[in-house]
N, C-alpha and C positions, 0 to 999 in steps of 0.2 A: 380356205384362204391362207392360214397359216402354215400348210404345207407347200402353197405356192412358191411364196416366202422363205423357205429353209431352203429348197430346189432352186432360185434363183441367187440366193445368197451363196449355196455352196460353188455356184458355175462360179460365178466372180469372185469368189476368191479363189477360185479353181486357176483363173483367167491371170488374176494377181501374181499366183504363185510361179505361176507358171512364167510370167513375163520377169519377175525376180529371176529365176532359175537360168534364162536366158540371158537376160542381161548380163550377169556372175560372167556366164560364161564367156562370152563373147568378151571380158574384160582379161579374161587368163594371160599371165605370161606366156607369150611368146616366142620365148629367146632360147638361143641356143647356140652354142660358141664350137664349133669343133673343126679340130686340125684336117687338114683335105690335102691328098698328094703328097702324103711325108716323105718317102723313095720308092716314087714310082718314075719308070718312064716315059710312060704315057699319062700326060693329062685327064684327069677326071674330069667329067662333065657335069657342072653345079646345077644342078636343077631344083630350081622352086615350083611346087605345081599350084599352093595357095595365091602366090602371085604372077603365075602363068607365065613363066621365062626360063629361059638356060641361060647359060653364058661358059667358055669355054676357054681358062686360064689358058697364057703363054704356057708352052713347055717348061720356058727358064722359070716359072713359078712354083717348081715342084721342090717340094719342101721349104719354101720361106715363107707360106701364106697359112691365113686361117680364115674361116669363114661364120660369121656373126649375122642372126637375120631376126627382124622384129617386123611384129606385125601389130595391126589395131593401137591401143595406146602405149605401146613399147613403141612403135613406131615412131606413131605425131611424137615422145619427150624426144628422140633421136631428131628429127625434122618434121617441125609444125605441121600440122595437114598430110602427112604423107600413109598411105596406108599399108606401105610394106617397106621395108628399111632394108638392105645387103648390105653388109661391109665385108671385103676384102683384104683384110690387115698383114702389112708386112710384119713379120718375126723377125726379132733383130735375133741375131747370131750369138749371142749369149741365152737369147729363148726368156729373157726377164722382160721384153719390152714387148711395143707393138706402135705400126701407125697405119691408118688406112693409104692404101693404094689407089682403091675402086669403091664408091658406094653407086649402089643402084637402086633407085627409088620408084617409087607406083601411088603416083597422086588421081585423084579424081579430075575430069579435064578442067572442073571449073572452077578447080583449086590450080589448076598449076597455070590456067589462063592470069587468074589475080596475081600467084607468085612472082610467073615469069615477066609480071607489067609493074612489077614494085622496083624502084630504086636501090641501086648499092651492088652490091655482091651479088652475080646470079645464082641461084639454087643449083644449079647445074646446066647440063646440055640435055633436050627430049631428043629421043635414040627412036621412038615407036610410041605409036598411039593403037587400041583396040578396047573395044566396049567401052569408050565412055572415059578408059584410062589412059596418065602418059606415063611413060618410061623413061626415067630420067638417070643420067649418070653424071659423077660428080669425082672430080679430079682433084689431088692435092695442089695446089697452087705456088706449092714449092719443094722442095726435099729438107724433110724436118730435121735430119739429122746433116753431121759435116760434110761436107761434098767428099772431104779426104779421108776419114772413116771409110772402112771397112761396110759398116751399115748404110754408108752416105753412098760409097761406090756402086753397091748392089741394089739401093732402091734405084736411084737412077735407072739403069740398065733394064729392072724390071718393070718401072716405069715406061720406059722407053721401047720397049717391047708389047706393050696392052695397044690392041688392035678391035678398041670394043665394034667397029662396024663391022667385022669381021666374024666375032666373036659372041655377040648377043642375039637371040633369036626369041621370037616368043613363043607360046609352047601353042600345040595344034590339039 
């Protein structure tokens, strides 16, 4: 009887540990910031395979941009409910700054059903829905910096140039 006892105690904490050790994980940072297309002249092509997407910078993007991606709860502090984060940040011209250009997001559908039905500010635009998921991109809503700047001149332009239906595809 006592031996039962030791055998069934060790599985469940076996079961314990084991669900601790997951959980840890699945909570890891996710981030990861790096420069993409510094002088190249052909476009790199961004590919997330954790949240099953590409997406395929303007040309004129090469060398002003960096690319920033969170997932699980890096994500949601970025955007509530969301379970993969992209940002596409413009590099100002001195290389001390940054604003996003492009974020692209990957909500659950029955989160971004609730999102997209709350009042105020929309979370963004859905670009693509698969498995259950939508793909969502989100646009500055103005140019953060001086229109007559140097940095003000070149977001526009680059701004002005992002063709995400062109440009976003989901991965196969």
């Amino acid at each position: 009887m006592n031996f039962k006892k030791i055998i069934v105690g060790i599985i469940l904490t076996s079961v314990v540990v084991i669900g601790i050790i997951f959980a840890v994980n699945n909570g890891k940072l996710e981030h990861s910031a790096q420069p993409v297309a510094q002088e190249s002249e052909k476009t790199e092509l961004y590919t997330n395979s954790q949240a099953n997407f590409s997406f395929k910078p303007p040309t004129s993007w090469n060398g002003h941009y960096k690319v920033s991606q969170y997932a699980g709860v890096d994500a949601d502090k970025i955007l509530p409910s969301a379970k993969h984060v992209v940002q596409f940040d413009y590099a100002t011209k001195d290389g001390q700054g940054s604003e996003t250009l492009l974020m692209i997001s990957v909500f659950m559908k029955t989160d971004w059903t609730r999102l997209s039905s709350e009042e105020g500010t929309p979370v963004g635009t859905s670009i693509a829905e698969s498995n259950d998921m939508v793909y969502v991109y989100t646009t500055p809503q103005s140019n953060p910096f001086d229109s007559q700047s140097e940095d003000g001149k070149l977001f526009d332009q680059l701004y002005g140039d992002l063709k995400i239906n062109e440009s976003f595809a989901l991965l196969k």
